[in-house]
KEMARPA-103640 format. One record per residue (C-alpha): residue in one letter; x, y, z. Coordinates in pm, whole numbers, plus 32768, in hexadecimal, padded with zeros to 4 digits. Layout:
BEGIN
AXYZ...
END
This chain:
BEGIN
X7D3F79A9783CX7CF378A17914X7E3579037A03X7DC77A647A10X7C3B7A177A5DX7CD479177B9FX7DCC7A447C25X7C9E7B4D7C08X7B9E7A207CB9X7CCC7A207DC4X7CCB7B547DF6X7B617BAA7E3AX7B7E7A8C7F25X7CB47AEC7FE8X7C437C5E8027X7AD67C098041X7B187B128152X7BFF7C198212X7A9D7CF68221X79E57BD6826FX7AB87B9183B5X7ABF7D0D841CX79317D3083DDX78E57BC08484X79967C4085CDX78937D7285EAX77767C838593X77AC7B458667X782E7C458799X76C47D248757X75F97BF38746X76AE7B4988A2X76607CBE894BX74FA7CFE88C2X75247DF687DFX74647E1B86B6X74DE7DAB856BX742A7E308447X750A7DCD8310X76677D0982D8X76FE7DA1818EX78487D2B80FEX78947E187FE7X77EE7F8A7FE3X76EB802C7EFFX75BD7F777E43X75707E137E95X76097D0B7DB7X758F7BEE7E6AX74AE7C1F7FC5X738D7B4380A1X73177B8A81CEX73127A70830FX72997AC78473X727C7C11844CX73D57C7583ACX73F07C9A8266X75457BEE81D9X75C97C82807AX76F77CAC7F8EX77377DF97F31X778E7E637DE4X78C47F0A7E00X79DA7DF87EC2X7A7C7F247F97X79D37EF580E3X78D17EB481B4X77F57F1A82CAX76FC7E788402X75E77F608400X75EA7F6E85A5X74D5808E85E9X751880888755X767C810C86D9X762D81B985ADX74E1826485D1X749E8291842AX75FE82B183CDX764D81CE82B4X74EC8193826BX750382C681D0X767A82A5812AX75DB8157809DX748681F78036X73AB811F8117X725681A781D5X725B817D832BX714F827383AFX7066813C8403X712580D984E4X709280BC868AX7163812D879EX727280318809X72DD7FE88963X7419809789E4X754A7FD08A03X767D803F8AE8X77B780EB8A83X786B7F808AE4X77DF7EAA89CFX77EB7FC588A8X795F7FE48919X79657E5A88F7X78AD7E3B87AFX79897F5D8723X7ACB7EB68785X7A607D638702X7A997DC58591X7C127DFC85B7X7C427CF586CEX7BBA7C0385E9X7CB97C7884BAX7DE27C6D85C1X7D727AFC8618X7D387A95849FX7EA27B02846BX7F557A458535X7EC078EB8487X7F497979833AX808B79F083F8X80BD786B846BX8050782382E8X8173792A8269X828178578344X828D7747823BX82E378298148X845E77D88092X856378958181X85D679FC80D3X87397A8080DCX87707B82819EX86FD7CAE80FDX879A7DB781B2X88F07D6A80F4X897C7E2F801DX89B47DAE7EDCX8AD47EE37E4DX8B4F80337ED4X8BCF81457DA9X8D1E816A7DF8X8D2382CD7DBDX8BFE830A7EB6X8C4583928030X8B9882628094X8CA2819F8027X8DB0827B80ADX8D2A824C8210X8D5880C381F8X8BD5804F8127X8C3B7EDF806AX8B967E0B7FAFX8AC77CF880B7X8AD37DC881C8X895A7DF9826BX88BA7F3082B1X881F7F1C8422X878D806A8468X874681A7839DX8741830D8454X870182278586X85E581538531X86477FED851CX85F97F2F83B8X85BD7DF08361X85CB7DEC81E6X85F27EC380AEX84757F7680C3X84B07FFA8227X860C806D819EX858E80E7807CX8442818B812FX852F82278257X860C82D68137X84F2832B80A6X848683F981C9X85CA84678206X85BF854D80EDX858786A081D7X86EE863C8252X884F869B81DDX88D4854F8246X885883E58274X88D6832A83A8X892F81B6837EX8960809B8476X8A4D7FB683A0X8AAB7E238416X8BED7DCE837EX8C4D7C4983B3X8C4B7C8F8536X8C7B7E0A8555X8B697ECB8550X8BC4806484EAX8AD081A984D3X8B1A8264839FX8A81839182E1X8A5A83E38189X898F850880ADX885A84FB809BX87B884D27F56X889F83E57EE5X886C82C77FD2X87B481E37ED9X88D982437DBFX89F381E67E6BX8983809E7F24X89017F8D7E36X88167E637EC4X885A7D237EA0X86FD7CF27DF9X86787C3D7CA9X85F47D1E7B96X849D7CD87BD6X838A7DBF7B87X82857E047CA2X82157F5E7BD7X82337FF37A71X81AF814A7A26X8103812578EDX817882A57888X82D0825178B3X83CF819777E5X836A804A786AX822180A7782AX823780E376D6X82EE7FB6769CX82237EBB771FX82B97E4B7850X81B87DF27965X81B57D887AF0X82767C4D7B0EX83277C677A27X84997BE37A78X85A37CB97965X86AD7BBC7916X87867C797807X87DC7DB777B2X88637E107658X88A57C8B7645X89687C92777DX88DE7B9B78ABX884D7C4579DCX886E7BB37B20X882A7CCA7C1EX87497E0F7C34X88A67EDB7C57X89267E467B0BX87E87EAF7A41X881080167AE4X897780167A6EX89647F867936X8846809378F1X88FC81A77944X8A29813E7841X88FB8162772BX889682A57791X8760830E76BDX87AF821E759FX86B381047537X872D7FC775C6X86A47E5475CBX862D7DC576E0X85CF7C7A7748X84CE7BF67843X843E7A7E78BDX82EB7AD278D8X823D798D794EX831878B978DEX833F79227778X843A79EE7719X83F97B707667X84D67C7475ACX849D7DCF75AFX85247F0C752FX850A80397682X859F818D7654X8608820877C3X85EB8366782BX86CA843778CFX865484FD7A0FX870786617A7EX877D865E7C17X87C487617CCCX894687CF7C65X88FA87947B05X891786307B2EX8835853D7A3CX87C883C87A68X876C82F77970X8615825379F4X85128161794CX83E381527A5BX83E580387AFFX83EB7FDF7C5CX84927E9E7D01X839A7D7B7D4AX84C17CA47DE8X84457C167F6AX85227CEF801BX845F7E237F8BX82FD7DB47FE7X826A7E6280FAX82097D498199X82E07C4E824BX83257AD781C8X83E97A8F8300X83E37A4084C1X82F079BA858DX817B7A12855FX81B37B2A867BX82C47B8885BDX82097BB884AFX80FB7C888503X81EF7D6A85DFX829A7DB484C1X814A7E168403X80DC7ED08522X82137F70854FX82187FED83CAX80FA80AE83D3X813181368501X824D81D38464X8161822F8361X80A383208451X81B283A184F0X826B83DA83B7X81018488835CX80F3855884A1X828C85DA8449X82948721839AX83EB86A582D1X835C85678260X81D685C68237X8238860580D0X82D184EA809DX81F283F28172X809C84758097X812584237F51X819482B77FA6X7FFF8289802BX7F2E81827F45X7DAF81617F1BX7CDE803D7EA9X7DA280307D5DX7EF580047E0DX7E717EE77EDCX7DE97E367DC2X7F347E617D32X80027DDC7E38X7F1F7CB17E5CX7F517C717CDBX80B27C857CF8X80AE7B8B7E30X80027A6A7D9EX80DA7A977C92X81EC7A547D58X812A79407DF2X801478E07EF2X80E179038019X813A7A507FB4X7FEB7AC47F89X7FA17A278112X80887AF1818BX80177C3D80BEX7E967BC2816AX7F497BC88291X7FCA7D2D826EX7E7C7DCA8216X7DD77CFD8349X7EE17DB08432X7EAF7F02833AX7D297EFD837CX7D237EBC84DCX7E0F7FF28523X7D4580CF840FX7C05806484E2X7C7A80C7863EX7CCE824E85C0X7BED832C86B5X7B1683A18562X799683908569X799082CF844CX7A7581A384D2X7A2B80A985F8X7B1981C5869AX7A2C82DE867EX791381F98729X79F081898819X7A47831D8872X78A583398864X7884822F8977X7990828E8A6DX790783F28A8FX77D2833B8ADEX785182448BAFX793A837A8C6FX780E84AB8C7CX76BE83B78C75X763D84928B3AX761A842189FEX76AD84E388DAX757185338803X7504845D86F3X752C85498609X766285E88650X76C584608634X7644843C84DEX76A585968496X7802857484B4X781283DC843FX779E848082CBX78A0858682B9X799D84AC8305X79268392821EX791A84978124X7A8384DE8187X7AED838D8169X7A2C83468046X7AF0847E7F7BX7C4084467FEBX7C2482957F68X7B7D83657E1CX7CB284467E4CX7DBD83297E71X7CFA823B7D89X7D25833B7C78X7E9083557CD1X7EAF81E17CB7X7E1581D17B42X7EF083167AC5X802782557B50X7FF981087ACDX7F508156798BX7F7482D5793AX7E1283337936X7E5384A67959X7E8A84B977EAX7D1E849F779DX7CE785CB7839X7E2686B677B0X7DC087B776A8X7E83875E7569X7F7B885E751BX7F16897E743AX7F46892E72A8X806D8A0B723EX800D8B29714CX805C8AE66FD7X818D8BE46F81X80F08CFB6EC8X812D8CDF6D0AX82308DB16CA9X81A58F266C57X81CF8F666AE5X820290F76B0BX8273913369A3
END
């Protein structure tokens, strides 16, 4: 109990200090250009915790997903009104140029970019990781194999865009799922060869060279309904040891639908359960045996354990920027959407993370720091983008755009916002823990058979 109350403390730290940063930069940039500051909110909704010094009030919102600097020179009555606050009392306030609302605006993210790279330098003294774009097996009756895929070869590129560990090649095959075919830049020893295999089959046919560690479980699934949980690392199957992610898959599959044991270390004590797999139907009439689970090894994470603090938040940058373009692609839109996470997801991760230890959960912190400040800068009225848009077109035409039309369109789009976290939160929940269920009508009883009719 004591173990799970520290992780959950951690966590409300970690992520509330990443919102801290972001908000500080807006405040301590406002106050050095004059603007007005009105309140300092970490956290959204009611007030847990609030006092008021100077002039500004300073308070912890109830719900730990946010926060806000009430600027009014920036946002006329905006989020006064999201967060139910009064501010007709307020007396006219001095104008302030275009130039400093563009600098208080970009202070947020700038200030998350420059937090990063601190916990980038931490991340560095993080134990070394194998390289985990090797493969660790190749079916030999696959066309991969046929065009020259072994085991320990790495996987440089997929359909072009360069990868640095199982995620991105994982994500880009993902995407790839509009496609026939998946191109793959291959390093053999000292050759390096393009190949190309089916599509669809990518992920069947070349096997990581990762630990069966659990970063998910769906709770409506097989592993769900067993027991297993997040962190979870499956050492036997059927009595058999487990070494690799590739060996649980195949060792699975020889089961088929039958119950089998399964064993897990689950920290540091060691648990037997019965799991039932479940076969899945593929296109050709061709069924997997699946469980529900997805990999927690390093090499999956989304976030990088590895290079130089630069490096680092590149590489962060870099993913979801491939995230929006992958959004903006008609063939991977689909796919792209469905792979998006809310508030739940994050929470997740960050579980996971310290679970795998501090350092990991650094360079998660890390991720969401580079994550934020790229959110931020979107050209949406609601974002430090939106205001920045507001004050360039008064900066470029010397007119204002209205105060109301400001506050107008900062609502609808926090309204926006606010449905699609709702939207991806609920997502989240049905994912990990099946809440959906609550809400399916139960089948109808089936009718008693009629008695027998006694016609004599």
């Amino acid at each position: 109990m004591f173990e799970i109350i520290f992780i959950v403390a951690m966590m409300l730290f970690l992520f509330g200090i990443t919102i801290f940063v972001h908000e500080f930069g807006h405040y301590i940039v406002a106050r050095k250009c004059g603007l007005v500051v009105e309140t300092f909110s970490i956290g959204m909704g009611p007030a847990f915790w609030k006092k008021e010094i100077g002039g500004i009030v300073y308070k912890i919102g109830a719900f730990p997903i946010g926060g806000y600097v009430s600027l009014p020179q920036l946002d006329p009555e905006g989020m006064e009104k999201m967060q139910g606050e009064n501010e007709n009392d307020r007396k006219e306030l001095p104008d302030v140029s275009p130039w400093k609302k563009i600098a208080v605006s970009v202070a947020g993210p700038l200030f998350n970019i420059a937090f990063a790279l601190p916990l980038a330098f931490l991340v560095t003294f993080a134990e070394p990781m194998p390289d985990h774009t090797a493969v660790g097996g190749v079916a030999t009756n696959s066309v991969a194999y046929a065009e020259g895929l072994r085991s320990s070869d790495e996987i440089l590129e997929v359909n072009g865009t360069p990868v640095v560990d199982w995620y991105g090649i994982m994500s880009e095959d993902l995407l790839g799922q509009g496609n026939e075919t998946v191109s793959l830049l291959v390093r053999s020893g000292s050759e390096t060869n393009r190949i190309t295999v089916p599509s669809k089959s990518t992920m069947e046919v070349m096997l990581p060279a990762m630990r069966p560690l659990l970063a998910q479980v769906t709770s409506k699934d097989p592993a769900g309904i067993a027991g297993l949980k997040t962190g979870d690392l499956i050492t036997q199957v059927a009595g058999q040891p487990i070494l690799w992610w590739h060996e649980l898959s195949s060792s699975l599959q020889d089961y088929g639908e039958k119950q089998t044991t399964i064993t897990v270390l689950r920290d540091e004590e060691t648990i037997t359960m019965d799991i039932t797999p479940k076969y899945i139907e593929e296109e050709e009439g061709q069924k997997r045996v699946l469980i529900g689970v997805t990999p927690g090894d390093p090499g999956m994470l989304p976030w990088t354990m590895e290079g130089t603090p630069i490096e680092q938040v590149k590489n962060d940058a870099s993913k979801i920027a491939r995230l929006f373009k992958a959004l903006g692609n008609k063939k991977e839109r689909g796919s792209a959407a469905k792979a998006l996470g809310g508030p739940i997801a994050i929470f997740t991760l960050l579980w996971f993370s310290l679970k795998l230890g501090f350092l990991y959960a650094v360079g998660f912190i890390r991720f969401i720091n580079i994550n934020l400040a790229v959110l931020n800068l979107l050209p949406l009225p609601v974002l430090d983008g939106g205001h920045i848009c507001f004050a360039l077109w008064e900066g470029i035409t010397k007119r204002k755009v209205h105060p109301k039309v400001v506050a107008t369109l900062i609502n609808i789009f926090a309204i926006l916002l606010i449905t699609a976290m709702l939207f991806l939160s609920w997502r989240d929940a049905d994912r990990n823990w099946n809440v959906s269920r609550f809400f399916k009508k139960a089948p109808p009883a089936a009718e008693a058979p009629a008695e027998p009719q006694n016609n004599e």
